[in-house]
N, C-alpha and C positions, 0 to 999 in steps of 0.2 A: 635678161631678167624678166621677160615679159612672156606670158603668151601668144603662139605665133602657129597658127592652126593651119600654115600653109606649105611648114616643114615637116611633118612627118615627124616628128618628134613622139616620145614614148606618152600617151595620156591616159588616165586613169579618173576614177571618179572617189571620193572618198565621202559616204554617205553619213557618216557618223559624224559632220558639222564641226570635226577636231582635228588638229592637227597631231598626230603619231610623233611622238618625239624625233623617235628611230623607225623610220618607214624604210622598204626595200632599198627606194631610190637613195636612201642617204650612205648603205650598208654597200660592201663589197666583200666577197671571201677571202682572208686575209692568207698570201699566198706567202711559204716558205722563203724567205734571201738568201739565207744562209745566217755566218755571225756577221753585226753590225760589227765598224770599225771608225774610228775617226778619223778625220782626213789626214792626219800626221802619218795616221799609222798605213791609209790606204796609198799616202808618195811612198813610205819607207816598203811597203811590200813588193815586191820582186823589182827594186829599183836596179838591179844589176841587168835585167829585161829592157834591151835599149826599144825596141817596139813597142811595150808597155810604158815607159817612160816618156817618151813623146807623147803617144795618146794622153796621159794622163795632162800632159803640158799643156795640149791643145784642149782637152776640157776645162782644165783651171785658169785658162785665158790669163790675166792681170793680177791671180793671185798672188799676193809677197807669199812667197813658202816660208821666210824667215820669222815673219809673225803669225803663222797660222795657230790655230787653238789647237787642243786638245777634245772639245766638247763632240760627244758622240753625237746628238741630234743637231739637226740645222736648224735655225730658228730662221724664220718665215715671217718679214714684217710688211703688211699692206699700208701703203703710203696713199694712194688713191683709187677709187672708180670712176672712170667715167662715160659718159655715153655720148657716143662721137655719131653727129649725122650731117648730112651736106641739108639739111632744110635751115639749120642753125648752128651758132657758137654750140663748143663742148661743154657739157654738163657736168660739171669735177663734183661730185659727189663726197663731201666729210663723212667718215669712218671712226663713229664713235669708238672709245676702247672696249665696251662692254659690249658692240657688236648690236645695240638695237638703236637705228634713229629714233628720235623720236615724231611723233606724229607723220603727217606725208611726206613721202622720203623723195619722191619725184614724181612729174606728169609726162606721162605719152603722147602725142599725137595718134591718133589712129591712122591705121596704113601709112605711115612713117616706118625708114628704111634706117637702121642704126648698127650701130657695133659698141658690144662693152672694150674698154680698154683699162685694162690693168697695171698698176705701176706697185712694183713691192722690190723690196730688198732679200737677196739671202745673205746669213752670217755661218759660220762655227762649222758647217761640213755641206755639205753635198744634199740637195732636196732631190730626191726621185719622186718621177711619177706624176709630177704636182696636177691636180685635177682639179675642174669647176663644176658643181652643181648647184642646180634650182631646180626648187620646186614653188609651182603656184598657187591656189586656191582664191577662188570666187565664192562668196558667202556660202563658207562650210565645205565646196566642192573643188577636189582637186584639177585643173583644169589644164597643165603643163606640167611636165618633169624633162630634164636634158643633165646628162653627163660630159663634159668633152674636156679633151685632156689639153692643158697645158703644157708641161716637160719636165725636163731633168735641168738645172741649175745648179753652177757653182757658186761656193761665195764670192761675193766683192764688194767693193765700195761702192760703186754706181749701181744707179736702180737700175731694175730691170723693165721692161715694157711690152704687154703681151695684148694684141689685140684678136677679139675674138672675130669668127664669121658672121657674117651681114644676117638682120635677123628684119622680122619687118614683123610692126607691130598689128595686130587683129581689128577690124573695123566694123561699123554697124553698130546697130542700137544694142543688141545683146552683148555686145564685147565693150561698150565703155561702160564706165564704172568704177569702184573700188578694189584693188585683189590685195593679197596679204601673201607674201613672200619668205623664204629660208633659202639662201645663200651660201654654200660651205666650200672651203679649200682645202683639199687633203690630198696627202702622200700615199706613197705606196705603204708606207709602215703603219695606215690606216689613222696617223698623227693629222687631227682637224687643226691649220693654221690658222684658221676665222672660219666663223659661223656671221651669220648678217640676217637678220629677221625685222623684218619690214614692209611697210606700208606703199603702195604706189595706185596711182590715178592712170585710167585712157579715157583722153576727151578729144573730142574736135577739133581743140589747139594744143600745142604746147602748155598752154597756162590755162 
């Protein structure tokens, strides 16, 4: 979630002191699938296909096939974030429904080693693709952007839990401070599951 000037990550400057609704980094070109189907219809399809039938078994892991829905999109529900580091307890982060915390949403440590970790549910069919980006800015300038894909999910009852690569946060006088953040989750069908716009701190300590 942070800036981290020591990965190589994509950076840019954004001069105009605003944040772009819809900037590059948010946008991807929305590539052909074919027809959507819902997961009824994706067991009943070449179910006589015993090699296809198995694969499909071993994706659906624990799913009841006897209750499954009908609903062609998956819905996508985040239960928590949090930021896991060996300097300290994990940071479970609440996830407002309207996706803005309010005021400071958390602090950094500078040059602290972290991982976000995800906990979210799928329901009603099959999430492809599922992706995380951020983007950062420092008073008006964009100063981090990162893509990195999460996966492909079936439904089920149990959360799921995805934890990202080790990031280490930016140090020195010029790098703490205040930055202002946008967070989004989306599929391949370019369906945004949350957006998160918010507020975070790097300082010298934790708190």
């Amino acid at each position: 979630m942070a800036s981290d000037g020591n990965k190589g990550k994509e950076e840019a400057k954004d001069t105009t002191g605003t944040h772009p609704e819809d900037s590059d980094d948010d946008r991807d070109e929305a590539i052909p699938l074919g027809p959507q189907r819902t997961l009824k219809e994706q067991l009943e399809k070449d179910e006589d296909d015993e090699s296809l039938r198995k694969w499909k078994e071993q994706l659906l892991g624990g799913v009841d096939i006897n209750n499954i829905g009908e609903t062609l999109d998956p819905e996508v529900k985040f239960l928590s974030v949090s930021i896991v580091s060996a300097d300290r307890a994990d940071m479970v982060l609440p996830i407002p429904e309207d996706g803005k915390p309010q005021g400071l949403w958390f602090t950094l440590k500078e040059d602290s080693q972290y991982r976000l970790k995800f906990s979210f549910q799928v329901s009603n069919n099959i999430v492809s693709g599922l992706r995380y980006t951020n983007t950062v800015w420092k008073t008006g300038v964009k100063v981090y952007s990162t893509k990195d894909m999460i996966g492909t999910f079936s439904p089920q009852l149990e959360p799921y839990t995805h934890e990202m690569p080790e990031e280490t946060a930016p140090s020195g006088f010029l790098a703490r401070g205040s930055y202002t953040a946008k967070s989004k989750f989306i599929d391949d069908d370019q369906k945004c599951h949350l957006e998160i716009n918010y507020t975070f701190d790097i300082r010298k300590d934790w708190t």
